[in-house]
FIGU-318068 format. One record per residue: residue in one letter; x, y, z of N, C-alpha, C in turn. Coordinates in steps of 0.001 Angstrom, whole numbers, plus 500000, padded with zeros to 6 digits. Layout:
AXYZXYZXYZ;...
***
This chain:
X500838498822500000500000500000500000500879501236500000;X500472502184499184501223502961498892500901504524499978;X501424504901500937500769506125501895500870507724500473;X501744507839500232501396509328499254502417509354498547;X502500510305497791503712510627496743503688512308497073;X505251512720496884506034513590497001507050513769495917;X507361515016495720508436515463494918509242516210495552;X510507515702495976510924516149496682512418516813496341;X513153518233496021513915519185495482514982519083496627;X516285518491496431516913518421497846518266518578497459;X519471519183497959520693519607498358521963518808498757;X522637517421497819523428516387498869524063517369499647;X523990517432501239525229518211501915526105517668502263;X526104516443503203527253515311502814527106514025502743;X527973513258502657527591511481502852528245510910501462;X527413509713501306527552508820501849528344508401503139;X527371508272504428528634508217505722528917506678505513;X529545506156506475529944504906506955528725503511506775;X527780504049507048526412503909507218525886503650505762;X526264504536504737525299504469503900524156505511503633;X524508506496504861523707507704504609524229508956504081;X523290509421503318523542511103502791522458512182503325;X523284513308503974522580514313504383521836515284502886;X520739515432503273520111516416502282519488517791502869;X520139518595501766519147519827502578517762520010501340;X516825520290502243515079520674501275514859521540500651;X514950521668499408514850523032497938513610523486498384;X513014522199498135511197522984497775510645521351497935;X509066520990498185508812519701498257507184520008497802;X506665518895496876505602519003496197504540517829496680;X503738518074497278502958516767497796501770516574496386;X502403515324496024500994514859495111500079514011495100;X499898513723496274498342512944496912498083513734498003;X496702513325498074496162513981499246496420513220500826;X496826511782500335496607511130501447498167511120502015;X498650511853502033500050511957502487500051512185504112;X500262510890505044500962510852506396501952511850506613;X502876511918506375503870512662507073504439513759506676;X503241514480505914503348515698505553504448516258504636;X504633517939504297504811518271503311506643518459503812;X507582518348503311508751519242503727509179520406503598;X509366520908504434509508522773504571510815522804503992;X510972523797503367512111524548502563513648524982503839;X514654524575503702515795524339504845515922523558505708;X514862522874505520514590521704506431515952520387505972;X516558519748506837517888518704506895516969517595506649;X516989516690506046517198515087506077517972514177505774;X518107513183506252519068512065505929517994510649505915;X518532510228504764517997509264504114519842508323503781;X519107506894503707519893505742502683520033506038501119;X521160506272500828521568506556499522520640505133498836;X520542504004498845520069502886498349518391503421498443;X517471504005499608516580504629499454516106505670498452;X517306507163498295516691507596497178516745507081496095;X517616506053495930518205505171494054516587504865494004;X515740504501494966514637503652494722513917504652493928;X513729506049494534512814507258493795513313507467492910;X513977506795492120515055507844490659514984509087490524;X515979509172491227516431510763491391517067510968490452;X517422512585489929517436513116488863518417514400489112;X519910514210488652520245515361488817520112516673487786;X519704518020488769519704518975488247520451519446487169;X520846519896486187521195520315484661521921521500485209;X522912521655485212523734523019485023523335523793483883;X523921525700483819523157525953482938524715525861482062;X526047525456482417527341524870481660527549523978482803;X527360522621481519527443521761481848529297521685481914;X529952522665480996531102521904481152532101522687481913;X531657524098483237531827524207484069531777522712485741;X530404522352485264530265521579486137531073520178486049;X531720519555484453532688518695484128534155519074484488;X534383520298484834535851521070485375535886520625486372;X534725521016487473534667520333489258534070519180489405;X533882518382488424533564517193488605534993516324488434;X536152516849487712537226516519487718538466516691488717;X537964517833489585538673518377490702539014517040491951;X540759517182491790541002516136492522540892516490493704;X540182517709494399539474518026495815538009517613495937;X537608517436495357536636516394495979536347514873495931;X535854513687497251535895512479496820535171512106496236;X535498510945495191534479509916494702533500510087494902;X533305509347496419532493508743496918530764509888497161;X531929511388497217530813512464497317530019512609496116;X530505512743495334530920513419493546529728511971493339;X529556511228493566528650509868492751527981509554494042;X527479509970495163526802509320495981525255509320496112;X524691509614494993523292509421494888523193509605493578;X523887509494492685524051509178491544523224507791490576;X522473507489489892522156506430489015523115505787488625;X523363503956489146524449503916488552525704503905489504;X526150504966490122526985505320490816528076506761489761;X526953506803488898527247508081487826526739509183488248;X526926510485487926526424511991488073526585512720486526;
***
C-alpha cells in the first residue's frame, strides 16, 4: 500500500557516511496525493535518508546551465568519489 507521493527538490550536503547515509538539505517539496501521512517538507529543512533509498525514487540530477563548468569540478582532485557519485544512478552523476 502505497501512503502518498512527494516530489521532493533536495541539496546532497554530505555522505555517503559509513552507514550508507547522505545528508540532504530541502529546495522545495511538492505533495501529490492527498493522502500523504507525514506531511509536506519545509524549505531548509535537513534530512538524511539511505543513499540505496533515494536510488529507489530515481532521482534526477539537476542540469547546470554549463554543463562543462560543472565537468571542470567534477574533475577536481578536491573532491571524493564517493561524494561526487553518491546518489548518483548507477553510481554516475
Amino acid at each position: 500500500m502505497k501512503i502518498g507521493d512527494r516530489d521532493v527538490i533536495a541539496e546532497v550536503i554530505d555522505g555517503p557516511d559509513e552507514d550508507g547515509f547522505v545528508t540532504l538539505l530541502v529546495r522545495d517539496c511538492v505533495v501529490l496525493t492527498d493522502n500523504l501521512r507525514t506531511g509536506q517538507l519545509k524549505a531548509g529543512e535537513r534530512m538524511r535518508r539511505k543513499a540505496a533509498t533515494i536510488q529507489r525514487g530515481e532521482p534526477a540530477r539537476m542540469r547546470w546551465s554549463d554543463e562543462a563548468a560543472r565537468a571542470s569540478i567534477r574533475g577536481s582532485r578536491f573532491l571524493a568519489d564517493a561524494v561526487l557519485g553518491a546518489v548518483a544512478p548507477g553510481g554516475e552523476s
